[in-house]
C-alpha positions as CSV (number, residue, x, y, z in Angstrom):
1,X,242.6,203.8,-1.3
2,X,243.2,201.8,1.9
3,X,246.9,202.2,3.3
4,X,247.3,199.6,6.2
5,X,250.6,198.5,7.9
6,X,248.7,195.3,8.7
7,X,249.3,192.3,6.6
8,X,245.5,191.6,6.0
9,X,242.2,193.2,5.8
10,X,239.9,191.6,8.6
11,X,236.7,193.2,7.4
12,X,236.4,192.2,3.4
13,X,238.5,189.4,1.3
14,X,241.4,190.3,-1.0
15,X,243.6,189.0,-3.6
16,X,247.2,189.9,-2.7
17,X,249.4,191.8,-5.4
18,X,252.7,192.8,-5.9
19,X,255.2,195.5,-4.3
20,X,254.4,198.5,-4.6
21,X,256.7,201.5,-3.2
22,X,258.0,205.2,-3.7
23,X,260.8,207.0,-3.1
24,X,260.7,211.0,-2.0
25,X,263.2,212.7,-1.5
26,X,263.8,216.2,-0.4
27,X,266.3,218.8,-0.2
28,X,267.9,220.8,2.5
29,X,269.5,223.9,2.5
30,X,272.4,225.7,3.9
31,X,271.2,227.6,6.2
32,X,268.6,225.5,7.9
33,X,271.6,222.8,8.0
34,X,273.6,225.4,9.7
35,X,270.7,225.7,12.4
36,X,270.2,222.2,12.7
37,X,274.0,221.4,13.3
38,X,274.3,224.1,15.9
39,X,270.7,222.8,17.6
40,X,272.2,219.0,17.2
41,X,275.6,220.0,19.2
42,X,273.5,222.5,22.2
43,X,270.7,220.2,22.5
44,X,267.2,221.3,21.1
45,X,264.2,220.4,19.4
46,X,265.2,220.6,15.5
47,X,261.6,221.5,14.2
48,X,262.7,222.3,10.4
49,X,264.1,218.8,9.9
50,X,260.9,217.6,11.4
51,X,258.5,219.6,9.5
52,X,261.2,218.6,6.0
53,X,260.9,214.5,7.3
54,X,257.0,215.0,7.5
55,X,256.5,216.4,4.4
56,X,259.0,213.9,2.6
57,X,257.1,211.1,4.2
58,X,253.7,212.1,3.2
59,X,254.6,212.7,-0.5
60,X,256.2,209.3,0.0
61,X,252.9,207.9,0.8
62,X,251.2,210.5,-1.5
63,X,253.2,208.4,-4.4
64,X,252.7,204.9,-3.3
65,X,248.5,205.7,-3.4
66,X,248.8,206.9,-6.5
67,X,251.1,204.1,-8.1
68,X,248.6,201.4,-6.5
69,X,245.7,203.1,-8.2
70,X,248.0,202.9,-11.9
71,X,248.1,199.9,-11.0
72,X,244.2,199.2,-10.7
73,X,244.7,198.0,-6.5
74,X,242.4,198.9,-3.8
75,X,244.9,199.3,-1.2
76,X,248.6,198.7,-0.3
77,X,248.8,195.9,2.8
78,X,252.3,195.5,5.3
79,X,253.4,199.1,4.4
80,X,256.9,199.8,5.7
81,X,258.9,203.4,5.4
82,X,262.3,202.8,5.3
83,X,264.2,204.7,8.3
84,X,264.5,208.3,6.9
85,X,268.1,209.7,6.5
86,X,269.2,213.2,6.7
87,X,272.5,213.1,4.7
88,X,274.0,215.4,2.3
89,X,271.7,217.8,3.0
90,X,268.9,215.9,1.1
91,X,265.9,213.6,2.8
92,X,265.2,210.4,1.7
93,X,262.4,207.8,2.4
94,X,261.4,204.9,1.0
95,X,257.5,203.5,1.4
96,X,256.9,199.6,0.3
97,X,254.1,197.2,1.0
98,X,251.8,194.5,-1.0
99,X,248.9,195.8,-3.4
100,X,246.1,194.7,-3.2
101,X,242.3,194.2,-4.8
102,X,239.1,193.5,-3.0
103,X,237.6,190.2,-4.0
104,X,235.1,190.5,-6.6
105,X,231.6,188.6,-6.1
106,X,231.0,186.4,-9.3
């Protein structure tokens, strides 16, 4: 499964698809939002949000593969990840982008 954020493929011909996206969110909790609130106000790296935002966004990606595959694609072209939020104590990302199929010799 090719994911590109280019909006072609330069080395092989393709047949463009639909949308194709996936939504992961993940969830906080207490505690490490206590941290992060007092390491937002003192200045500081904030490493757990980090490490929470990189794992949300791989399983975001994760999900998009796997949907393209259902959906018999080869890849997923102009992929775009919506700007994660923190909020609520929950993370949320979105990943979009254009399925697509290798050209088939007849």
């Amino acid at each position: 499964m090719r994911l590109l954020t280019t909006d072609t493929v330069d080395d092989a011909e393709i047949v463009r698809g639909e949308i194709v996206y996936a939504v992961a969110v993940s969830g906080a909790n207490i505690v490490r939002d206590m941290r992060e609130a007092i390491v937002n106000t003192i200045g500081g790296h904030m490493t757990r949000y980090e490490n929470l935002l990189d794992q949300t966004i791989a399983r975001a990606l994760e999900t998009l593969s796997k949907r393209a595959t259902e959906k018999g694609y080869d890849g997923v072209l102009a992929i775009r990840l919506s700007h994660p939020m923190i909020t609520n104590g929950a993370v949320e990302v979105v990943a979009s982008g254009t399925g697509f199929r290798y050209a088939r010799a007849s």
